[in-house]
Each structure stands twice: as C-alpha cells, then as structure tokens.
N, C-alpha and C positions, 0 to 999 in steps of 0.2 A: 685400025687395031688399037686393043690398050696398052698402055704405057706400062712399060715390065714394072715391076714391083722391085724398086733398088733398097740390096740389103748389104748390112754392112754386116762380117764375120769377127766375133770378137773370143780369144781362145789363146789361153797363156801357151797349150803345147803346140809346137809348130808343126807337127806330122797329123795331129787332128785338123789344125787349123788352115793349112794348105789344103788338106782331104774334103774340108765344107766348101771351100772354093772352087777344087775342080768337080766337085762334085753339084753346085748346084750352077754352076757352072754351063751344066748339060740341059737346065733346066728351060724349058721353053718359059717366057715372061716371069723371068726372073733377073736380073742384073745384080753381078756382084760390083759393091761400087767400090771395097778394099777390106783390110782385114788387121785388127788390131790384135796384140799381145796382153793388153789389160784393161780396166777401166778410164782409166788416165787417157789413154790411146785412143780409144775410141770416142771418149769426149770429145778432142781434138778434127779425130777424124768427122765427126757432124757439122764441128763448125767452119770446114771446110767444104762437105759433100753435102746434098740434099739427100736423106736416107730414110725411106719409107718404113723398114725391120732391120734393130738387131735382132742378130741371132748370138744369145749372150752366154759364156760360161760362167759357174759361178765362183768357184774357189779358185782366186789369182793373185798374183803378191801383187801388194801395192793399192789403188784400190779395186775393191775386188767386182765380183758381180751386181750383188744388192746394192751397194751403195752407188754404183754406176747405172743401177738402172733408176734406184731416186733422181738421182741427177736428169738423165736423159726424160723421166715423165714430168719433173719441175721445168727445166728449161729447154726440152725441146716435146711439147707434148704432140707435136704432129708425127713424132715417132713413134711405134710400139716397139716392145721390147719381149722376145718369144726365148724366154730361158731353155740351153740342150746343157746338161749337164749329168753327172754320172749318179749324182746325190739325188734320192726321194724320200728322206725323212720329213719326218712333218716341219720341223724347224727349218728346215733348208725352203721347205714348199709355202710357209706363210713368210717367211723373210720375202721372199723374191714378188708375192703377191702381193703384200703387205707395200712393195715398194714400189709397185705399179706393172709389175709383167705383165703381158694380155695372152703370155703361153706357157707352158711349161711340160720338157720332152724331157727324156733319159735318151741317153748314147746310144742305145739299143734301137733307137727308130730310123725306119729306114727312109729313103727320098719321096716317098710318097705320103709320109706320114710330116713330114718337115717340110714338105713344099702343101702340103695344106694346112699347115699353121701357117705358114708364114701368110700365104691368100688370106685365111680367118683373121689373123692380124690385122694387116691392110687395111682390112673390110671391118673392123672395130668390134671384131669378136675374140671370142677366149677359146682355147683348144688346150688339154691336158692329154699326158700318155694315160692312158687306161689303169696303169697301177695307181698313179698318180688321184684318177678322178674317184677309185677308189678307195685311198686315203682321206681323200676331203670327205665321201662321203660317210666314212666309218665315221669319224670327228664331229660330224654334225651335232648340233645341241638346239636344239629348238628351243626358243626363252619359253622359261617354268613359266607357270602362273603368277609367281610375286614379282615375275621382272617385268620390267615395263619394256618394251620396247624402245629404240629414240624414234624422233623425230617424229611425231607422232601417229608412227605404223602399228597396226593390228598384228596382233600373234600371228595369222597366217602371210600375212605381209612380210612379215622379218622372214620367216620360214621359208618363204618361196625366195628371197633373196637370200639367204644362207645357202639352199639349192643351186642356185646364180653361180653364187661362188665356190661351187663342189665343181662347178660343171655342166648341169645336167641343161639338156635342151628342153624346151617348153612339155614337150609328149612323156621325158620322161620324168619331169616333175608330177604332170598329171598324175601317171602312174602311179607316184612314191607316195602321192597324197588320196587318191583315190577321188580326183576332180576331175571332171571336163579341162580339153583343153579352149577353149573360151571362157573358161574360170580361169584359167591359169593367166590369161593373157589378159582379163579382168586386173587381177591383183597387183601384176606387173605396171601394168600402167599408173595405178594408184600408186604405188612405191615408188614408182620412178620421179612422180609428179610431188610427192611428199620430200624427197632425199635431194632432187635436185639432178638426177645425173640425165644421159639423154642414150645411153648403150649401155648393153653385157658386161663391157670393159670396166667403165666407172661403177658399174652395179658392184662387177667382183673386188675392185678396191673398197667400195663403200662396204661392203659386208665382213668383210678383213679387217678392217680399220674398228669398225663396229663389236666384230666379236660375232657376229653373228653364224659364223661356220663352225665357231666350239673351238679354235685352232688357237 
C-alpha cells in the first residue's frame, strides 16, 4: 500500500482547527501528523515532522498565512501548501499563490473536495474551489500586442500559462482557446522548456510572479 499523505493542520481558531483534524482524521491515506495555531507554529512543526501538505489558514496573528507559506515553499519545498480559508477576494487569491500555494479552498468545502486537493498537492498539481477558479478566470489578461512576453514565450504561450494559473485543466484550455488538445499540450511543453519549471505547480507561481493571469 501507499504511504498516507502526512499533513500538517495550521488554523488560528481552535474549533475549526481540531474539526480539520478529526475530520480528516477519518480519512483513509491521509495522516494527520499535528496542528498548529499560526505561521510561527507550523514552521516549527516541519522542522520537527516530515509533512507532505499544509492545510494552511490565511488571516492569523503573528505570522500569518502568505508569509508562512513563502517560508514553507523557500525552505522546505518538498512540501506543498493547499490554502482553506474563508477569504476569496482576488488579493487574498494572488497573495497566497503568489507565495507558492499549490491550492486554494474556501471553508465551504467539504471532505471530498479537501481530501482531493490535498492527493493534487501531493501529486504536484493545483486545485482551486470553483469560485475561486472563476475569479482567476474573469482576471485573465492575455499580453496585448505591444507587450512582449518574458522569457522568450510566444503570445499564445504566456496565455496558455496564465490559464495554468486560473486553473484550468489542459481540455479546458483547449476549449477557451478553440485548439486541439495536442496543441495545447504542444505549447505547454515549449513554455515549460523556455521558463524552466518541470509541473502545474511551478507553472502557476511562474504565471503569478509574471503577471501573466492579469492579477
């Protein structure tokens, strides 16, 4: 059998924060491996535990969620970091991605929908709630004509990585652009090969960091 997926709970209120514990708790190949109160805490707690996912809140006193999870993708980047948090304003949504999340849920989801981010984690993929991936997607900005792209990607290159970082899976990129999905998976490889990164995950920070999702 595979080896559970040890996640560590990080969550300033303690009635939420016991509740992710026993709740994921029930989860088959999952292991909770503790649960912290802040940024601070959970820093701690990594360099004690080996921890495949936070599961990270973001507004906490002291330091908070973004700047905890900078931390966590700088110095421990064998972890991912899948933001559940109550906030889905766009500033809350490119802060957290901006800072390396590889997820981002609202409070509203329920175990099925948080025990498959946290597997997409794991597994060095990105998962948004639905409102959420509809936010990135409204925000999109595809580079005009006078902007150059960096690194030396093509207009539809940047674009298919700004979709990257909305969210969207390869089929429904196709869709939004009116390409084959073997175009799509064309482009991606060129981008990826151009920017340096080698997953979804590094794509959606490179696209963030870029400017490339409009956000």
């Amino acid at each position: 059998m595979a080896e559970p997926i040890r996640v560590l709970v990080v969550d300033d209120q303690q009635v939420i924060r016991e509740g992710l514990v026993a709740l994921l708790g029930l989860v088959e190949g999952v292991e909770v491996t503790g649960a912290a109160g802040d940024g601070a805490a959970a820093l701690e707690a990594l360099v004690r535990d080996r921890v495949d996912v936070v599961l990270m809140d973001l507004r906490m006193p002291g330091l908070d969620g973004v700047a905890a999870t900078e931390r966590i993708s700088r110095d421990h980047p064998e972890t991912a970091v899948v933001v559940l948090t109550t906030y889905s304003d766009d500033d809350s949504i490119a802060g957290a991605l901006r800072a390396g999340a590889r997820g981002y849920l609202t409070k509203d989801a329920g175990r099925t929908e948080i025990t498959a981010a946290l597997h997409s984690a794991a597994a060095g993929q990105s998962t948004f709630a639905a409102d959420v991936s509809s936010r990135l997607v409204a925000a999109l900005d595809p580079p005009a004509g006078d902007r150059v792209p960096p690194d030396g990607l093509t207009a539809r290159e940047a674009e298919v990585l700004g979709l990257i970082g909305a969210g969207l899976s390869n089929a429904e990129i196709a869709g939004r652009l009116f390409i084959g999905e073997t175009t799509v998976k064309t482009h991606i490889n060129n981008a990826f090969a151009k920017i340096g990164v080698r997953n979804r995950a590094e794509a959606v920070r490179y696209a963030y960091r870029n400017d490339l999702s409009g956000s």
